[in-house]
C-alpha positions, 0 to 999 in steps of 0.5 A, spaced: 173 876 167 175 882 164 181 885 166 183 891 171 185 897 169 190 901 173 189 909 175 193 911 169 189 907 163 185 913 160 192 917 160 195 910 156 190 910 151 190 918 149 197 917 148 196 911 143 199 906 146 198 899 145 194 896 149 195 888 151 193 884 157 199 883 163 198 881 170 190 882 170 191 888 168 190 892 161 196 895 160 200 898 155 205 895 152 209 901 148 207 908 145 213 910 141 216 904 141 220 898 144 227 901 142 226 908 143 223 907 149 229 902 151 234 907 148 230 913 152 231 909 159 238 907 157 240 914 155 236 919 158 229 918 162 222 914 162 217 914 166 213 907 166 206 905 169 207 901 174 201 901 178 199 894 177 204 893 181 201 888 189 203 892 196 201 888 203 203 891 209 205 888 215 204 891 223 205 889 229 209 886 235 211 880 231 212 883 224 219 883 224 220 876 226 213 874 221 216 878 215 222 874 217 218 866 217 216 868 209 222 871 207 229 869 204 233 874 206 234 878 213 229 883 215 233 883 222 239 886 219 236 891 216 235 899 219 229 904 218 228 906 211 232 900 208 230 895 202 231 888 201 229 884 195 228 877 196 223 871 195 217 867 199 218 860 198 215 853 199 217 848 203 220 845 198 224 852 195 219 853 189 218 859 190 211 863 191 214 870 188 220 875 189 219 881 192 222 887 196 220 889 202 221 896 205 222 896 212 219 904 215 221 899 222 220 894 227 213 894 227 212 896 219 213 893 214 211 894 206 211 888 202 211 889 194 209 884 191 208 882 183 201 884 179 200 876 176 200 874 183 197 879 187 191 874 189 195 868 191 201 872 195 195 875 200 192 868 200 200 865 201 202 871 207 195 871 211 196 863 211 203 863 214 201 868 219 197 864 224 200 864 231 204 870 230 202 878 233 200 882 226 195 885 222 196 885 215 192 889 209 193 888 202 193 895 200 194 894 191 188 897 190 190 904 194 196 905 192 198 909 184 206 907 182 210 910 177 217 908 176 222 914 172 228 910 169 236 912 166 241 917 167 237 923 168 231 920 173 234 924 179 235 931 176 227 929 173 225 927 180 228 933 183 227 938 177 220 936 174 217 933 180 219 938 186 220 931 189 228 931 193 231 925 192 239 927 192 240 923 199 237 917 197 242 911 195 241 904 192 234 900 196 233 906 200 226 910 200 223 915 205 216 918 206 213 925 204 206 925 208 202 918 205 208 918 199 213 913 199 219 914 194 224 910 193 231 909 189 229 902 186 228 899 179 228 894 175 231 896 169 239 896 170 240 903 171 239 909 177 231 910 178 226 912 182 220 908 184 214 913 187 208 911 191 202 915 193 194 915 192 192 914 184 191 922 185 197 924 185 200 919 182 195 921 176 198 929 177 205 926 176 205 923 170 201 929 167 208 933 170 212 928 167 210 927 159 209 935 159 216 936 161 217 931 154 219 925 159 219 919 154 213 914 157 215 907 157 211 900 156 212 893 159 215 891 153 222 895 154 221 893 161 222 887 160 228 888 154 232 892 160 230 888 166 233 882 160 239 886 159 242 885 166 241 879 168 234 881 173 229 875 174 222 875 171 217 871 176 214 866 171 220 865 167 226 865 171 222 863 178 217 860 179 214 854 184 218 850 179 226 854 180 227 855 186 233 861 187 239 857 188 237 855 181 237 861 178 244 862 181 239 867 187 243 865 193 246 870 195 238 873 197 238 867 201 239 867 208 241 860 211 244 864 217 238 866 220 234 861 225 228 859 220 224 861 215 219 857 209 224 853 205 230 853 209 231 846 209 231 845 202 234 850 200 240 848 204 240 841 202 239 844 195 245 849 196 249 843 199 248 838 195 247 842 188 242 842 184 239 838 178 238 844 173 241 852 173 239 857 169 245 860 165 246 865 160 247 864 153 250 867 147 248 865 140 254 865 134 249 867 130 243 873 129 237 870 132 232 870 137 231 864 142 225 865 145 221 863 151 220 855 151 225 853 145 229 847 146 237 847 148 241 842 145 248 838 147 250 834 142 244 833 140 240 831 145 234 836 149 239 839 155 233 845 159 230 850 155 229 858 154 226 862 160 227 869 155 232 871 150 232 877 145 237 880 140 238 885 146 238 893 144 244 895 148 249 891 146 247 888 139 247 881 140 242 875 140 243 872 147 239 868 152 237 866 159 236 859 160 235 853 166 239 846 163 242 841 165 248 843 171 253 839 168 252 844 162 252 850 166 260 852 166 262 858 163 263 857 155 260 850 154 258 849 148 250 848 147 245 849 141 238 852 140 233 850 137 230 856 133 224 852 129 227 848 124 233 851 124 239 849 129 243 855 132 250 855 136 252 858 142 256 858 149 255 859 156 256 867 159 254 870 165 247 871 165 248 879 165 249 881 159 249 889 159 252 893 166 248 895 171 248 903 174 246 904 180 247 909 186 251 904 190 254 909 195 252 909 202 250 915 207 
């Protein structure tokens, strides 16, 4: 089945970007390079296509209490205008995929979900949705997404783009008209994430790369997402790791009265969990990737999810799910790199510090 394309692709392809299948969709990997465009988002701005990106909305006179069964963290604390990030899980706390959810009130609620699970997601949420008052759309093919990363993206956002976003703090959004534009991101520094029809999302990338903006690939998403220690759905998570084994409890309200997986996510946090993901600090430079063995005294303990020799801080560093009786901070574990054993120890699983426009209104 060939791959979709987002509205973007044709601007991909003139810039000359490598092109790689993810998600579905064609998209680009990198233009000028993973460091560069790394360095960029780190240092100053990129923009990066994000289109592919799944949206579902949810309406009616039991949204707040639907979103709520399918949902991890707590929607009936939020107010209007709000973001939280959380998980669908499984009755056994695998989960069905991470997401955010935008809250415009009681009654309305947007659902970002991941482009690799689009068609599962919207099978999973209208399954779930029997006996409660909603109308669900799945609104991934109408919706353009552009997200602009780094230190600079709001003086880029208010400058180049004419769009305010000065009042906007960390997981807050508004909407201008059919835009929605929120203070959100997944690269570990302060940004922007813009909704809107492909249109207009077309006019903006145009504004953006005329002004010099460094356009950005999935590649170094995925090296900036790494750096700070945030999830990647397939590697971190899946049906098989649920959120209190990547150490994503704190997303996960056992308070509220029910949702899908409560029961075996507390049991899980009661009584501990066999496996925990953790982060992994090699001695030497090397580069354990996904799938690659950890080793204690020899013997296979749980294996890589990602790893990279990271960008901003020059060192070959891992996440990776192992046994808990090895997950304490500074236990020594081994990877096996191809033939070759290299040695290692415990850290937190962010290995670069995240900046975020945390303050309240």
């Amino acid at each position: 089945m060939e791959n979709k394309k987002t509205c973007l692709y044709d601007k991909h392809v003139a810039l000359g970007a490598l092109i790689s299948p993810f998600g579905g969709f064609d998209m680009p990997i990198q233009y000028s390079g993973i460091i560069d465009e790394h360095q960029a988002v780190r240092q100053h701005c990129g923009v990066f296509d994000v289109s592919h990106m799944g949206e579902v909305t949810v309406k009616g006179k039991d949204a707040e209490r639907y979103v709520n069964h399918i949902f991890t963290n707590d929607v009936a604390q939020m107010e209007p205008g709000r973001i939280l990030y959380g998980m669908m899980c499984y009755d056994d706390g695998g989960v069905v995929d991470d997401l955010l959810v935008y809250k415009r009130d009681e009654l309305d609620y947007l659902l970002v979900i991941n482009a690799s699970n689009i068609e599962k997601d919207w099978a999973w949420i209208q399954q779930q949705s029997e006996g409660f008052d909603v109308k669900l759309w799945n609104c991934s093919e109408e919706y353009g997404e552009l997200a602009i990363q780094g230190p600079e993206a709001e003086s880029v956002m208010e400058e180049v783009l004419k769009i305010g976003c000065k009042e906007l703090t960390f997981y807050t959004f508004k909407t201008i008209g059919d835009v929605i534009v929120s203070r959100t991101g997944y690269t570990g520094e302060d940004g922007f994430e813009i909704y809107g029809s492909q249109e207009f999302i077309r006019e903006c990338w145009d504004k953006l790369i005329a002004a010099g903006i460094q356009p950005c690939g999935l590649g170094c998403r995925d090296t900036l997402r790494f750096e700070v220690g945030l999830p990647l759905y397939g590697d971190e998570l899946s049906a098989d790791i649920s959120p209190i084994m990547a150490g994503l409890g704190i997303f996960v309200k056992l308070d509220k009265e029910e949702f899908i997986g409560k029961e075996a996510l507390a049991r899980q946090k009661a009584e501990g969990v066999e496996k925990k993901l953790v982060g992994i600090e090699l001695v030497d430079k090397a580069i354990p990737r996904h799938g690659y063995t950890v080793l204690k005294n020899g013997e296979p303990v749980g294996e890589v999810t990602t790893g990279y020799h990271t960008i901003s801080t020059d060192k070959s560093v891992c996440m990776a799910l192992v046994d808990s009786r090895f997950a304490k901070l500074d236990t020594e574990l081994d990877i096996q790199i191809r033939k070759k054993i290299f040695s290692g120890k415990v850290v937190k699983k962010r290995f670069y510090d995240k900046h975020y426009k945390k303050v309240k209104k």
